[in-house]
N, C-alpha and C positions, 0 to 999 in steps of 0.2 A: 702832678700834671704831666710831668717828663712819662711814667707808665700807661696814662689815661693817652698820652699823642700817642706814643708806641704802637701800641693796644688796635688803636682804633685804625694804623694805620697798617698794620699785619692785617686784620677784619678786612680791609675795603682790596687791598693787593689779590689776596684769596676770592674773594665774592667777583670781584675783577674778570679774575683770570676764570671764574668758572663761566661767569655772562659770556666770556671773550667763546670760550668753546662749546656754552648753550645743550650740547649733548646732555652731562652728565642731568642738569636742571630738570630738560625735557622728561627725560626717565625720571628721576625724581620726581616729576608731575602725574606723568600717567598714571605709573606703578599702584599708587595708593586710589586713584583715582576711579580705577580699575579692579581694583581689591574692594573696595567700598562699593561698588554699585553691582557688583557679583554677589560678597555677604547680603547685599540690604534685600535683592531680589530673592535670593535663597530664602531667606529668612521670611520675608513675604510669602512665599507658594508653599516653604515647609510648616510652619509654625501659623500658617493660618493667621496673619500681622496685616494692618494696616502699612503702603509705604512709608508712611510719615516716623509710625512707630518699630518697622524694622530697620529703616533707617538711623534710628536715636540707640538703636542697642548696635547697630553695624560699626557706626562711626569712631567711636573711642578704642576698638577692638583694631582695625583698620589704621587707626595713629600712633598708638605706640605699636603694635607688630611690622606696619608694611612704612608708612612713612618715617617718623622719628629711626625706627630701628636701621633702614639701610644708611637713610643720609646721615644721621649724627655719629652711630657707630661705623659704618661700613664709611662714612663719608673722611671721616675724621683717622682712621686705621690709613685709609689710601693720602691722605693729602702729607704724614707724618711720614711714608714711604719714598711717597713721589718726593720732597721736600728732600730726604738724604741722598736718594738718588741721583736731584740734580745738584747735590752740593749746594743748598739752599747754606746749610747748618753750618759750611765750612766758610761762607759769605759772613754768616752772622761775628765768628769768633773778632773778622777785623774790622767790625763794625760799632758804632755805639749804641746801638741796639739790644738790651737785655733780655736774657733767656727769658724772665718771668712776663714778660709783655709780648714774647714769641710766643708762650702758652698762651697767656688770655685771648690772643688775637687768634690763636686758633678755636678755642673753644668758644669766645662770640659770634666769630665766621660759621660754625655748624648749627648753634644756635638760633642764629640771625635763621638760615634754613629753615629749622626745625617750626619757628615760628611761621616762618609763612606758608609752610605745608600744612600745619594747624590752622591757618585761614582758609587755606583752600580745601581742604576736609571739611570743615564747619559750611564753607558757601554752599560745595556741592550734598551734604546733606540737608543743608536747610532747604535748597531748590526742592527736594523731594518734601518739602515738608515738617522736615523733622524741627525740635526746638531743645533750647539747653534749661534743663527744669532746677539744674540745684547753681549754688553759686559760682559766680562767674571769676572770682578771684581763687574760690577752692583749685577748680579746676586747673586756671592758670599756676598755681601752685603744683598740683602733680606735676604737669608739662612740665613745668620747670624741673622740678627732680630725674624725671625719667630723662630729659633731656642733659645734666648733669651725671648722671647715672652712664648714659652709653658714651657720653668722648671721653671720660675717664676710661670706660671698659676700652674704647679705642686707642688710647694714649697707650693703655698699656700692651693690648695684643701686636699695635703698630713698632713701639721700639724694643719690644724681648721678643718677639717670635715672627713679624713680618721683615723680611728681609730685601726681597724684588714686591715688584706691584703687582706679579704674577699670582704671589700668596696671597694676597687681599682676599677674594672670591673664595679660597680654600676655607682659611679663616672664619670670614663670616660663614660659609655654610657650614661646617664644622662645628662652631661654636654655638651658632644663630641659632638654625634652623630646627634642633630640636629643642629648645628653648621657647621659640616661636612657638611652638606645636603644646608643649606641655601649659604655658604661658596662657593659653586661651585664645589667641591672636587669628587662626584660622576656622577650628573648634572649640564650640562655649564649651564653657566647663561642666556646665551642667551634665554635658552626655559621658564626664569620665568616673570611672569607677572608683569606688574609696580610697585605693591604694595608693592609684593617678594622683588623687584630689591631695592626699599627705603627703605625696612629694613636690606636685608643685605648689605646695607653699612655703617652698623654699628658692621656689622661683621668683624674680624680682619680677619679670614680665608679669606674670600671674596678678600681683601686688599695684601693676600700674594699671592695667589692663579691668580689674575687679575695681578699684578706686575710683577710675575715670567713667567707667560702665556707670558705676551707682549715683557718682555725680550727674552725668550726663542725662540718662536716662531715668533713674528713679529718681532725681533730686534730694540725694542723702546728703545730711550735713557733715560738720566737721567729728561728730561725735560716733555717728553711725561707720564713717572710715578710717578709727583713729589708728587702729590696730595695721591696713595697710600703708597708711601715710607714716608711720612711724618705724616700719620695717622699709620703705622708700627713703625716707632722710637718711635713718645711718647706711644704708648701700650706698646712695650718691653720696655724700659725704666719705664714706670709704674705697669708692674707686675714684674722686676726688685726690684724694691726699695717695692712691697706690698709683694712680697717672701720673700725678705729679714725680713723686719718686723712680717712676720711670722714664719720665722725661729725664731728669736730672743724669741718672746712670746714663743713660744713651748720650747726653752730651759730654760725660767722662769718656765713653768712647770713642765719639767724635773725636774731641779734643787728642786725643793719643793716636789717630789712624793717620 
């Protein structure tokens, strides 16, 4: 119970302080919102699509590339920044507050996010039309991975290589943006060529992106995406336990600064 208060009370300080500045949310809002109804009309005038049905192939493409990816990873990279910068971590040491319930609370604070940017992707492509044809807990299970997948990947670019809040932006497009790109996220895969097609399956994006697609829009079961779902668990799972481990090193160095 002592980690579940902790936890929950890191969560509401961060969601707090983001309501309190509104900015970063607002962009958070548009961005995807704006990404979505770009793809969905593309996809409408190019592909000769119903909106309802370019919409159902836009949407999942649109959530893990443009929503989930900036706020969970780029969200979680900057608040891990901003947190050393202002001597957040040097508060904590005289505190009774444990390092592992300063993690959870940040990784349910981006989550918390991540979720309701998944609602608002789903409302504004349902307004078009569109519907969710395979299961509804499959789904929430990808999210869920992809969304344990980027604040690991954020734990870790945030405490071994972000140093000011200035890198943040460096970082994620550096790292992101061709990943994004290979991933499927702005380009279906379809239009890439063999070669493309063998390397990005070794992209995780690729994995969330093709999973959520199939769920979404063709209503594939659990059997039909078992091969990305199970290259999905051990990535979140392993930037999981390599955030972690990089949280811990950075509060060794805290600790000795």
């Amino acid at each position: 119970m002592k980690y579940w208060r902790e936890t929950i009370a890191v969560t509401q300080r961060i969601l707090i302080e983001l309501l309190r500045r509104r900015r970063s949310l607002i962009f958070w809002s548009i961005f995807p919102i704006s990404i979505l109804i770009l793809n969905g009309f593309i996809l409408a005038e190019r592909a000769k699509l119903t909106m309802a049905v370019a919409f159902e192939n836009a949407a999942p493409s649109t959530l893990v590339g443009a929503a989930l990816f900036f706020s969970c990873l780029g969200g979680s990279v900057a608040t891990v920044v901003a947190e050393r910068e202002q001597q957040t971590l040097k508060r904590l040491f005289i505190s009774p507050l444990s390092g592992t319930s300063y993690f959870l609370g940040i990784f349910l604070a981006h989550s918390c996010i991540g979720i309701g940017q998944t609602l608002l992707v789903y409302a504004i492509a349902a307004f078009w039309g569109a519907t969710f044809k395979g299961s509804i807990l499959l789904g929430f299970i990808i999210i869920l991975l992809s969304i344990i997948a980027y604040v690991g990947l954020g734990f870790i670019l945030g405490t071994q290589l972000a140093r000011r809040i200035e890198d943040v932006n460096a970082l994620v497009a550096a790292f992101g943006v061709p990943l994004l790109i290979l991933g499927g996220a702005f380009l279906p895969t379809s239009l890439f060529p063999k070669t493309l097609l063998d390397i990005a399956k070794y992209n995780p994006i690729y994995h969330m992106n093709e999973a959520l697609l199939g769920v979404w829009a063709n209503g594939d079961n659990f059997q039909d995406i078992i091969l990305h779902l199970w290259f999905l668990f051990w990535f979140a799972m392993f930037m999981l336990a390599c955030g972690w481990v990089s949280y811990q090193r950075m509060l060794m160095v805290e600790r000795r600064l």
